[in-house]
N, C-alpha and C positions, 0 to 999 in steps of 0.2 A: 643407907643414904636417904637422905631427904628426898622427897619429888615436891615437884610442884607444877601444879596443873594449869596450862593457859588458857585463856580463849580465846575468840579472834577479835576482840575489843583489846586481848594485850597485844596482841601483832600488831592492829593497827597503830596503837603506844609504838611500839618497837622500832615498828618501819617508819616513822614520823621523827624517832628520836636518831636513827641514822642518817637520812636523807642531808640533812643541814652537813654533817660531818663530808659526807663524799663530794667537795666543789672539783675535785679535781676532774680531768676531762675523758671519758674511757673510750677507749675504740672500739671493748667487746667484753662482755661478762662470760666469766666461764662459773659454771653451777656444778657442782659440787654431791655428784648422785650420793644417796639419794635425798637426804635433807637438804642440800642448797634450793633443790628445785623450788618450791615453796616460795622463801623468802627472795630468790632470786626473780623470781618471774616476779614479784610484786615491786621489787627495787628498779629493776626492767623495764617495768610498763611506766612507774613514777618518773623515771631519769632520761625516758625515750633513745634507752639502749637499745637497738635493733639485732647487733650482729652479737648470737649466743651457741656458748660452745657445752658441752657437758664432758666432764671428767670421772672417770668411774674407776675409783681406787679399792683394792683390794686387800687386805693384809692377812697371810696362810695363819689356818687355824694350827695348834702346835700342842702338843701332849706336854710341853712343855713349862716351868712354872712360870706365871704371869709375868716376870721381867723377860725371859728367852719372850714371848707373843709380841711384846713391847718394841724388841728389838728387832724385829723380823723386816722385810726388806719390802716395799709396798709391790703391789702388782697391778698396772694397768691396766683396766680391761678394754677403757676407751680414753680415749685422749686425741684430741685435734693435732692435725699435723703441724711441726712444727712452722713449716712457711706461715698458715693463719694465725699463726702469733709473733713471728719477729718484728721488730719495731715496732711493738704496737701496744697502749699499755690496757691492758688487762684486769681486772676488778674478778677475784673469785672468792665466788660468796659460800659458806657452807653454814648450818644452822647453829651449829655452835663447838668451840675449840675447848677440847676437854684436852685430851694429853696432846692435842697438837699433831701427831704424827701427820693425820690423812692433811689436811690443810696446808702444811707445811711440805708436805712430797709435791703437792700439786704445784706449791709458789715454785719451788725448787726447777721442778720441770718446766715450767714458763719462763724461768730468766734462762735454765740451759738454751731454751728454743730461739732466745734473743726479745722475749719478751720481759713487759715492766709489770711486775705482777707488784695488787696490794690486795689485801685478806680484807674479807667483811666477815660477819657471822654475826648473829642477833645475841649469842650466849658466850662470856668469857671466863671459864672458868677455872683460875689461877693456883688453886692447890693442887689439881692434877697435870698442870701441863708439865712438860716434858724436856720444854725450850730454854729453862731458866728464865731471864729477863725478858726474854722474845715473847712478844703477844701481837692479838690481832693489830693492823693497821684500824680498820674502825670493827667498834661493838655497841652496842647497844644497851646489852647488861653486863653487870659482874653477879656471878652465882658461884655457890657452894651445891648447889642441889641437882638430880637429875629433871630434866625440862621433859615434861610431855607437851607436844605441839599440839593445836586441834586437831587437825589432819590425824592424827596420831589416835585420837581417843576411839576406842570399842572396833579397834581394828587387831586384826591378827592374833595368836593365841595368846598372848599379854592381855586381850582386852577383858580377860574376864578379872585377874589381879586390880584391874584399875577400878571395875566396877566399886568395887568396897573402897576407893582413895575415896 
């Protein structure tokens, strides 16, 4: 798979090219561990969203072949109670919707709760997703590629693979 390496001059792109798109009114962003953090807190501070929640989706790892993983059943490890989300419409941002699952468990669980969820994410990436027709409410980009975030670069044991991108 292709990568492609950003910097924080594309963020600032990205989150300048969402902004205009979200007129709608939020009562509270929910961010999306661990890649929403990031873009949320910058969408956050721009849109003088104050009241923010974090969602910490799980999916069991499975000896199983890649559709059995696909399939697997999400696990929350954090999730605001539902009261802080009924009537209330809610903005959850995650870095980017590749097969959809995590993004979509989290919308999923904000309408059971009585909330108005709509999906942001800065990466939209349409051959993998999962959803068919269903895509983010706002994106930023459409890609084929995997995204390294800046945040991202010369971290963790990956960092030494990226050196040679």
């Amino acid at each position: 798979m292709r990568k492609e390496l950003l910097s924080w001059i594309d963020i600032d792109k990205l989150i300048d090219h969402l902004l205009p798109q979200l007129e709608e009114e939020y009562d509270a962003m929910l961010m999306v561990t661990r890649g929403g953090i990031i873009p949320g807190g910058l969408l956050a501070e721009a849109m003088g969203i104050t009241t923010i929640f974090t969602a910490s989706v799980d999916f069991p790892a499975q000896t199983q072949a890649e559709t059995g993983r696909l399939l697997a059943w999400p696990q929350f490890l954090m999730f605001p109670e539902d009261a802080l989300l009924r009537q209330r419409t809610i903005l959850v941002v995650d870095d980017v919707w590749g097969s959809g699952r995590t993004i979509t468990s989290v919308k999923n669980r904000v309408s059971v709760a009585g909330g108005v969820p709509y999906t942001c994410v800065m990466h939209f990436n349409p051959h993998r997703n999962l959803f068919g027709t269903t895509r983010p409410d706002y994106y930023a980009a459409i890609t084929d590629a995997h995204i390294v975030y800046p945040w991202e670069i010369n971290r963790g044991p990956e960092s030494i693979l990226l050196r040679d991108f």
